[in-house]
N, C-alpha and C positions, 0 to 999 in steps of 0.2 A: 337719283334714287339708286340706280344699278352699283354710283359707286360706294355710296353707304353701307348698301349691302354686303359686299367684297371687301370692306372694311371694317365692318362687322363679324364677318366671318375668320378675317386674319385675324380679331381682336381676342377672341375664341379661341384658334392656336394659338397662340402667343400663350396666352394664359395657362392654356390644360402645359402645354412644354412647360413655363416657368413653374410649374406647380408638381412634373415632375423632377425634373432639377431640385425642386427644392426636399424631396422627398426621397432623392439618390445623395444628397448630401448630408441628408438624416441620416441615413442607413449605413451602418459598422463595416469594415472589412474583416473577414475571418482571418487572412491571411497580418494582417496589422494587430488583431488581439494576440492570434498566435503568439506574434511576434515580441511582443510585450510580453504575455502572461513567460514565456521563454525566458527572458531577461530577470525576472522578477522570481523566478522557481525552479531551482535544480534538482533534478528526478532521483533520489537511488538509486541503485542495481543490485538487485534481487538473486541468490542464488537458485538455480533452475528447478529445485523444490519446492520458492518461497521460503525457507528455514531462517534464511540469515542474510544481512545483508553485505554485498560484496563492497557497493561505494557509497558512503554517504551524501545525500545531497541534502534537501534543504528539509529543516526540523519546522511546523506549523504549528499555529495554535489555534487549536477549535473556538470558537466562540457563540456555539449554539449547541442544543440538546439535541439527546437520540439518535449521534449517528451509531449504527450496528454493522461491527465485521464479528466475521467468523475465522476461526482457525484456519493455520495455512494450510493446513490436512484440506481443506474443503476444495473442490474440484474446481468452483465458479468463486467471486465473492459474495456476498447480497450488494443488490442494489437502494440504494438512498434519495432522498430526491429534496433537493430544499423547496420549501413550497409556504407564502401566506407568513416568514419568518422563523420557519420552524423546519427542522429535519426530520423527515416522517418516510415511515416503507407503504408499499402499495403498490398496485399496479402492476407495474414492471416487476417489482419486488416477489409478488407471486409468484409469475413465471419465471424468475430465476430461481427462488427454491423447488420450483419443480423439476428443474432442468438439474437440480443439485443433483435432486433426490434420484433422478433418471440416471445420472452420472457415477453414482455410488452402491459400490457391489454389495451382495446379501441384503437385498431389501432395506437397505440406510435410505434415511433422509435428511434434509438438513440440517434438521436438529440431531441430526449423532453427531455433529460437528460442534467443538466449543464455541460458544457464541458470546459477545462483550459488548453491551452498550455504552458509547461514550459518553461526556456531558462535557459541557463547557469547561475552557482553560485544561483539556488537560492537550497533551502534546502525541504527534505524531509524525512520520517520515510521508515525505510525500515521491509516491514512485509514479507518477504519469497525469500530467493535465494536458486535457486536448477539444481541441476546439471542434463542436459541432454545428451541423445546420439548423439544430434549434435548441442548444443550450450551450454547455461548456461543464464538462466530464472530468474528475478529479479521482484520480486512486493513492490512498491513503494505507500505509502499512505501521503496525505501532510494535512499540518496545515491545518484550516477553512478560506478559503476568501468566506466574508459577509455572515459566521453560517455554509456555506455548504465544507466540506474536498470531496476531490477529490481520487483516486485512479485507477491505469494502470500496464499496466504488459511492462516490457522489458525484448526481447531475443536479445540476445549476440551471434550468431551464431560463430563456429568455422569455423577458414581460411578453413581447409577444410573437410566440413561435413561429411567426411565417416573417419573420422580420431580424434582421442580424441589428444589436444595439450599436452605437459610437463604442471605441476603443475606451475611452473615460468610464463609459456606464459600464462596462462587460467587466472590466478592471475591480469596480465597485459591486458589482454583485460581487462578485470572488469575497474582494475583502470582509463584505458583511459576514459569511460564514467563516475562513481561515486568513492566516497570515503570517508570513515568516517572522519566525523567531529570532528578536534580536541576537545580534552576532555576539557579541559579548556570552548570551546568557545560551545561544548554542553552543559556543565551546566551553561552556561548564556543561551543560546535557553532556556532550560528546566525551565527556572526562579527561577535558583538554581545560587550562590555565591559559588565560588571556595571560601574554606577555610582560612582566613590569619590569621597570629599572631594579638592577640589584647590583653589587660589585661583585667584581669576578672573584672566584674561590681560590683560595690556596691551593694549589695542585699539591695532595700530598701521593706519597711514593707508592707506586702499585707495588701489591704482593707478589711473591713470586706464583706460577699458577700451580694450581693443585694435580697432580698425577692422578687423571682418570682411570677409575680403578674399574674392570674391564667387568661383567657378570658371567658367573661360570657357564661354559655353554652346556646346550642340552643333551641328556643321553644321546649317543648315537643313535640309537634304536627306537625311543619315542616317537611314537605317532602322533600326526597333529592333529591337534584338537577339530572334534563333530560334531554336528548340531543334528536333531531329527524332532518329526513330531511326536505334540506328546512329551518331552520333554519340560520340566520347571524352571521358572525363574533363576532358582538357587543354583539349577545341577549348568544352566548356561552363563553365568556370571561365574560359576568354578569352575569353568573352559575357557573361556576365552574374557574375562575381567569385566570391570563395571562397564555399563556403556557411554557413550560420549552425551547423549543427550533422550531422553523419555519423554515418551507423550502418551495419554490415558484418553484416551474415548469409550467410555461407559464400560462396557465389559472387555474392550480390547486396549491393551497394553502394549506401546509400540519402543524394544530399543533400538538404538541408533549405534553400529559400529562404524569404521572408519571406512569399511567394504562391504558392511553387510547391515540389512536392517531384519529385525526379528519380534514381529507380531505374536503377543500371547492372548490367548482369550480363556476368560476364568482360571489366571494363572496357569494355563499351559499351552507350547510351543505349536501355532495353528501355518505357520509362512513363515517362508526364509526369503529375503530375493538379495 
């Protein structure tokens, strides 16, 4: 009888062990999705204002509704959260618009930031996927609609938060919301030409080059151009020329020189920096 029992009881560990074993080999490695989603997704690089991007990496395609970025002006991105098949704000979402709005001088909120919701198929640069302890986090930055590029974060939550999935499943959530854009149909985005056969060209004879004809320098005695508040649009584009690039936030008008950036608000000169 004694050894039944002792028998019975080894039969019990044995069991609870085999059943976590089997339960450890359910369970994903972060560092294995990493590693994958790595292979699979080349980040951009982002110049240190957000403006523009420095390296292209890999171009995605949405294939669900409502994800929402805001302009690169905005201090945070919003956050996204895929949830039930659908991309929806909430939650988290709040607390980042408030933290926006906390972030953004003269009483702004997140909404003085342009805001763009996306929809399916359309395309975006992806600048950061990274594996969390209970989801897998995606930063998305898009082309310029009229000058101004957008940028938002999307979390991927795992089916079940206290659980990392296999490498396959964490792979496939990803895919059901995004997915690289074939290569082909990247390097047309990128306004690059996939490669074909063609024969070589006739080299014909370079011209000879043209004498750069020098522009007359400036009076000796000319002062260089000043900027002050209070000053218009008109009187600082007649000092120092167009700008290289504008952005319009509601009543603030931002241009962009090559050293200087010049906020006007109700069409006149409010910051220089």
């Amino acid at each position: 009888m004694e050894m039944i029992r002792r028998f019975g009881a080894f039969g019990v560990v044995a069991i609870t062990l085999a059943s976590s074993l089997g339960l450890a080999a359910q369970s994903g490695d972060p560092a294995a999705i990493q590693q994958k989603l790595n292979a699979t997704f080349t980040a951009s690089k982002l110049t240190a204002d957000r403006s523009d991007i420095v390296t292209t990496g890999s171009i995605v395609v949405l294939h669900k509704e409502g994800m929402m970025m805001y302009g690169f002006m905005s201090p945070l991105p919003p956050s996204n959260t895929y949830k039930n098949g659908k991309i929806v704000q909430g939650g988290s979402g709040f607390g980042r618009d408030l933290a926006i709005s906390m972030m953004t001088p003269g009483g702004g909120t997140a909404a003085s930031y342009p805001q763009r919701r996306f929809v399916a198929d359309e395309k975006c640069f992806l600048t950061g996927i990274v594996v969390q302890k209970d989801g897998i986090l995606v930063q998305l930055y898009s082309d310029p609609y009229d000058d101004i590029r957008y940028y938002g974060n999307l979390k991927i939550p795992y089916p079940n938060k206290k659980e990392v999935p296999p490498v396959d499943v964490a792979v496939q959530m990803v895919a059901e919301v995004l997915t690289v854009l074939a290569s082909e149909d990247q390097a047309s985005q990128d306004g690059r030409q996939a490669p074909v056969p063609a024969q070589a060209p006739v080299a014909a004879p370079a011209p000879p080059p043209m004498q750069a004809i020098a522009p007359p320098p400036p009076p000796a005695d000319a002062p260089p151009p000043t900027i002050s508040l209070g000053q218009t649009k008109e009187q600082v584009t007649a000092a120092f020329g167009q700008p290289t690039r504008m952005a319009k936030l509601g009543v603030k008008e931002i241009y962009y020189y090559k050293d200087m950036k010049v906020t006007f608000t109700n069409g006149k000169v409010t910051n220089v920096e």
